[in-house]
N, C-alpha and C positions, 0 to 999 in steps of 0.2 A: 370712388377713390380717384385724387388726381394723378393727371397719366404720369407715369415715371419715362423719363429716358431710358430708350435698353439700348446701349451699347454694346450688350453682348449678342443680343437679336440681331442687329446689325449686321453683326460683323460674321456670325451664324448663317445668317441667309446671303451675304457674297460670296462664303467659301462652301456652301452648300453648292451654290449654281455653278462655280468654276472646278468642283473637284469628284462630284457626286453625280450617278446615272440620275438623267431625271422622271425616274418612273413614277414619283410620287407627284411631278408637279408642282407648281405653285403650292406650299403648302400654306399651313394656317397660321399665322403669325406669332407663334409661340414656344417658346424654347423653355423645357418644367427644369427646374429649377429643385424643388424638392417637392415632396405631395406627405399629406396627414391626412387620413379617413377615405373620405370620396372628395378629397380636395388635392388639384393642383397648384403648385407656385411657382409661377414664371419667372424668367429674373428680371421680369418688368415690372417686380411686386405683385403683382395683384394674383387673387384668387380665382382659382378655376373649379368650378363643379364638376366633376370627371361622369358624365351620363355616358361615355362609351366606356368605360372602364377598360382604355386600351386594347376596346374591341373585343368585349367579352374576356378579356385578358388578367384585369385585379380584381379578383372575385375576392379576394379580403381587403381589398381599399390602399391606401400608400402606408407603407410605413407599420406592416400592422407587429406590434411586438416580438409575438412568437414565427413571424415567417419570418424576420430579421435576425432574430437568435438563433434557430433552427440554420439558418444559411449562414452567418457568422462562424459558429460555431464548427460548421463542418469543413468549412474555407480552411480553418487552423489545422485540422486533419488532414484533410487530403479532399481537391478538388475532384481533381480525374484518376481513375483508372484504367488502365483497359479491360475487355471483358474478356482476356486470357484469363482471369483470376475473379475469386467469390467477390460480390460487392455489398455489404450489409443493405445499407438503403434501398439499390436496389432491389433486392429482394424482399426487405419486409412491405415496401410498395407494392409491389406483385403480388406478396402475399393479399394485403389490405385490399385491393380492387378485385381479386377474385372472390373475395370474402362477403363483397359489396355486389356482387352484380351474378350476371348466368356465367359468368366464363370459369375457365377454368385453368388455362394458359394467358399470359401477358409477355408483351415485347414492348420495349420502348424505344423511343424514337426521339428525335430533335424537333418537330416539328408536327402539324397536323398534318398538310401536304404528304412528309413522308411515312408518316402515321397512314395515311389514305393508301400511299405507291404500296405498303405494306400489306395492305388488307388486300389490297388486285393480288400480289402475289398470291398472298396466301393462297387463298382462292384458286387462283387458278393450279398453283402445285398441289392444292387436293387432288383434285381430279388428275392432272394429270398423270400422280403417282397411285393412282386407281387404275391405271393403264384407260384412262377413258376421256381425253382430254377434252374439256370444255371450255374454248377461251374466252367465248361472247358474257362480255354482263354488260346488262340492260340498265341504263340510270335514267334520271328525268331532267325532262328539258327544264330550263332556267334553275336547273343545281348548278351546287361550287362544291369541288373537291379540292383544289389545290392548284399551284401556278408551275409544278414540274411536268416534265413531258407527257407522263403517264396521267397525272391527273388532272392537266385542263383536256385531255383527251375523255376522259371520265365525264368532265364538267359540260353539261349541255348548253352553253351558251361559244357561240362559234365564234365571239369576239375575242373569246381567251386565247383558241387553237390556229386561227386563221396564217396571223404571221409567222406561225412555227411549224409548220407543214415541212416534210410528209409529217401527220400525226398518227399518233401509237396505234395501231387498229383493234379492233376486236370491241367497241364499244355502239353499242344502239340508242337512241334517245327515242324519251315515251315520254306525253302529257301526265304532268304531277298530279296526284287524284286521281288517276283514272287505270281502274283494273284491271276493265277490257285492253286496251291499250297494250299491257303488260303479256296478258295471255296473247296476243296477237301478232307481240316479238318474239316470244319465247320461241326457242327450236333444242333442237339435239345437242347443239352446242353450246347454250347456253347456261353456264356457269355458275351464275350468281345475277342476285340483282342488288343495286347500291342505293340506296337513298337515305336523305336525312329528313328528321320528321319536323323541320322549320328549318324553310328557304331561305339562309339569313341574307345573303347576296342580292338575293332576286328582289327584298323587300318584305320580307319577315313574312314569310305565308306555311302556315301549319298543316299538315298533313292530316287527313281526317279518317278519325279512330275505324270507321267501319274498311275504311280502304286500306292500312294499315294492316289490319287483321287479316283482310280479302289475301293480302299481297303474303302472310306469311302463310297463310292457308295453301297459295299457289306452288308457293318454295316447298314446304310439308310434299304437298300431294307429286310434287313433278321433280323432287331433288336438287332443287338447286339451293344454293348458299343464301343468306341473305343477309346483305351487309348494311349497318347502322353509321351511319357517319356524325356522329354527334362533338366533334370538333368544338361547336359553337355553342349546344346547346347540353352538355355537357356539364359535368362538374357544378348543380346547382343552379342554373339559369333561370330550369321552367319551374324550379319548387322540389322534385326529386331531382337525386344527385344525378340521376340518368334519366333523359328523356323516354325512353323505352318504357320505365316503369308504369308511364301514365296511358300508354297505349293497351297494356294486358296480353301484350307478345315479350319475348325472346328471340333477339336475334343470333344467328351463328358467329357471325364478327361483327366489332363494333370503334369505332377510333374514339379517341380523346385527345387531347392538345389544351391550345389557349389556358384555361383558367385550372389546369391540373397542377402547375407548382406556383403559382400564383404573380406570374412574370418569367417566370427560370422559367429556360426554354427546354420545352419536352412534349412531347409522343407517343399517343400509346396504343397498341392494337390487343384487344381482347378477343379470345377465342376460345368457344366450345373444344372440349376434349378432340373429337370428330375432326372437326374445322381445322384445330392446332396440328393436327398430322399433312399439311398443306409443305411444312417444315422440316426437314431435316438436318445435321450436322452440315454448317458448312453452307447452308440456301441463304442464308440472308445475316445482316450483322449491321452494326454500326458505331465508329469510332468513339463518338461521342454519344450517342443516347443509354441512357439510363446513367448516368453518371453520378456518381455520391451528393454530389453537391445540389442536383435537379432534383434525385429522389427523398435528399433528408428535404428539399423544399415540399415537396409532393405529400408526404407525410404530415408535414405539420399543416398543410391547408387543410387537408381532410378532418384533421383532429380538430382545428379552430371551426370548419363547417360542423362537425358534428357537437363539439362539447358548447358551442356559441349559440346552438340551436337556430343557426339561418335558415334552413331548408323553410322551416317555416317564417321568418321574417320575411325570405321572398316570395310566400304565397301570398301573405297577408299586404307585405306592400306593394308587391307586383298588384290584386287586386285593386289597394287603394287608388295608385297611380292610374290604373285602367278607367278607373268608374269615374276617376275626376277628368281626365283626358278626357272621355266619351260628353262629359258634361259642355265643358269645353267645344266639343263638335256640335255639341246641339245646338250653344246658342250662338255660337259665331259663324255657322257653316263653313268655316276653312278649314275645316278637315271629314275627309270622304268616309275614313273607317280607320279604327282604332285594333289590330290582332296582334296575336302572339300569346306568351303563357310566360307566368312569374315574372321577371324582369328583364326578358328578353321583347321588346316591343319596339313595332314598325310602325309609325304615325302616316298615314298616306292623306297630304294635302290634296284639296278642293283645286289646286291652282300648280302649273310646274313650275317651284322656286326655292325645291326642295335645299339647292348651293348658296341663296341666298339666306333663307332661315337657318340656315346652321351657321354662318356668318353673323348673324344682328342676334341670335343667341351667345353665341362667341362672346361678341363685344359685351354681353353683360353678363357675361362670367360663366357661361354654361357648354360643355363639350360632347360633341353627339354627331353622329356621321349622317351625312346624306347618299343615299339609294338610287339613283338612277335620277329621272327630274324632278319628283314627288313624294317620296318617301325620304323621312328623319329615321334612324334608329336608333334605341338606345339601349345599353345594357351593362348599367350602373353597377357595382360591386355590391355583393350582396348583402352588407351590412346597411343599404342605403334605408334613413328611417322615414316615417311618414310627413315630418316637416321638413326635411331637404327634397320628398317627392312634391311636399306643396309648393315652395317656393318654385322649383325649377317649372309646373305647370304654369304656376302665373305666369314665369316668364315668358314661358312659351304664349298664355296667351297674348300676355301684352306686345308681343313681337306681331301675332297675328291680327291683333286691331289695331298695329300704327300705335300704339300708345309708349311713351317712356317709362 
């Protein structure tokens, strides 16, 4: 396509930089415009392949009919309420996700982050209201839990917490995978343990089923909580609607966010009967989460996830994509290893230029985050089909051998 003039990009990126914190950075030169499927449109014209899906974020694609009506609709009703008073959506959501999963209470939130600050609570006001307080939970190194006080304190990687010191205490850091490690923190005080079973932050690295088990075995036998942080890989990603189901455990709490109203921004913390007593009248609240307009969004994804029958399109194309990528490593060797599960996938190049190939796929129309200096990720909506997984591979390789 020839290049159009953006005038509004322009004019976007000088009051960006004179008006806006710059935590994001230089960003990517692209202002969307409107989006159809797993397509973005900038208002430079041109078409964008959406492979991060807003970060794990439009797990129905742009534009998708029934999340647009479903949010339309309830806009004309009534946006917000407070939760002085019953809220339909919210509640038939609550309902819907304990119906779906081990929990048995639900709380919502605005965000994953406080979706996460929510599950520390919890947690910790079990025990505490046990009269037997246990503040310590144990997470893993190179986790992401979130960017508020409580949860890069959570989050094992010191780059998050460093400049915001003193940070929230009572948290341990233990190598991902590793069981021993876990039984080696653990003490009297400890509470709970926190992990998600793919390190989407760190470079898409999956937790492995035997250690998984080990870890809920250790919680069983020694009382403590154990919390699921599926933020990311959640609502559809790996193929079930929850990550957990593919492991053959139960956790006691477990978060949701990102791709739970399909953009509309929300939160969610599920908890065992047991777990949910963490909570009393009055411990915790939130102005805006669970709001009419979030949970009739919330409702209608679930319905499109289940009556669209994606769970299995992203098994099926989550594999295809996998086997062609793998293909791809073999005969080009620019790429080290290929992991992940359904459509959640970390590409770890041969070479650190991981900011640059997300760049020279940019420019020909494809949207996907880079990882640290070598890891792509992407995690395309999950209506993505087998020929928009093929195109976007070529392009991938042709980026990787220098080809136009």
């Amino acid at each position: 396509m020839e290049k159009i003039k953006d005038e509004t990009l322009s004019q976007i990126i000088k009051y960006d930089e004179e008006y806006y914190m710059p935590v994001f950075g230089k960003r990517v030169p692209l202002v969307a415009d409107h989006g159809k499927g797993v397509y973005l449109y900038g208002t430079d014209g041109k078409q964008y392949m959406d492979m991060i899906g807003g970060i794990a974020v439009n797990v129905l694609g742009h534009s998708n009919p029934a999340l647009v009506k479903a949010v339309s609709t309830q806009a004309k009703k009534v946006i917000h309420c407070c939760n002085y008073y019953y809220n339909e959506p919210q509640t038939l959501l609550a309902k819907k996700l304990v119906e779906m999963s081990f929990a048995d209470k639900v709380f919502f939130a605005n965000s994953g982050a406080e979706a996460n600050e929510g599950a520390i609570k919890l947690a910790r006001g079990y025990w505490y209201k046990k009269g037997t307080p246990k503040p310590k939970i144990i997470t893993a190194k190179m986790s992401f839990h979130g960017r508020t006080m409580a949860t890069i304190a959570a989050t094992g990687q010191e780059k998050f917490s460093i400049p915001f010191g003193p940070n929230v205490p009572g948290f341990e850091y233990v190598p991902f995978n590793d069981i021993e490690a876990i039984k080696k923190a653990a003490d009297k005080d400890t509470g709970a343990i926190m992990l998600e079973l793919i390190q989407g932050e760190s470079g898409v690295h999956p937790a492995d089923a035997a250690y998984v088990k080990a870890v809920r075995k250790f919680c069983n036998d020694n009382k403590i909580l154990l919390i699921i942080d599926e933020v990311q890989t959640g609502v559809g990603h790996t193929g079930t609607f929850f990550a957990y189901e593919q492991y053959g455990i139960k956790p006691d709490i477990l978060t949701l966010a990102k791709g739970l109203a399909g953009g509309v921004p929300v939160g969610a913390v599920l908890a065992s009967k047991k777990a949910s007593t963490g909570f009393a009248p009055g411990d915790h609240g939130s102005t805006f989460g669970g709001n009419p307009l979030a949970c009739a969004a919330g409702l209608a994804v679930i319905n499109e996830i289940e009556t669209k029958e994606l769970l299995k399109n992203v098994t099926e194309t989550g594999a295809f994509i996998t086997e062609k990528l793998e293909k791809v490593a073999k005969s080009t060797k620019k790429i080290s290893e290929v992991r992940g599960k359904g459509l959640l996938i970390g590409i770890e190049l041969a070479f650190d230029s991981a900011a640059d190939i997300k760049m020279k796929l940019f420019e020909k129309g494809f949207l996907v985050s880079a990882i640290g200096a070598n890891v792509i990720r992407i995690a395309p909506p999950l209506i993505l089909n087998k020929t928009q997984a093929t195109k976007f591979v070529t392009a991938l390789k042709n980026v990787l051998t220098g080809k136009e």
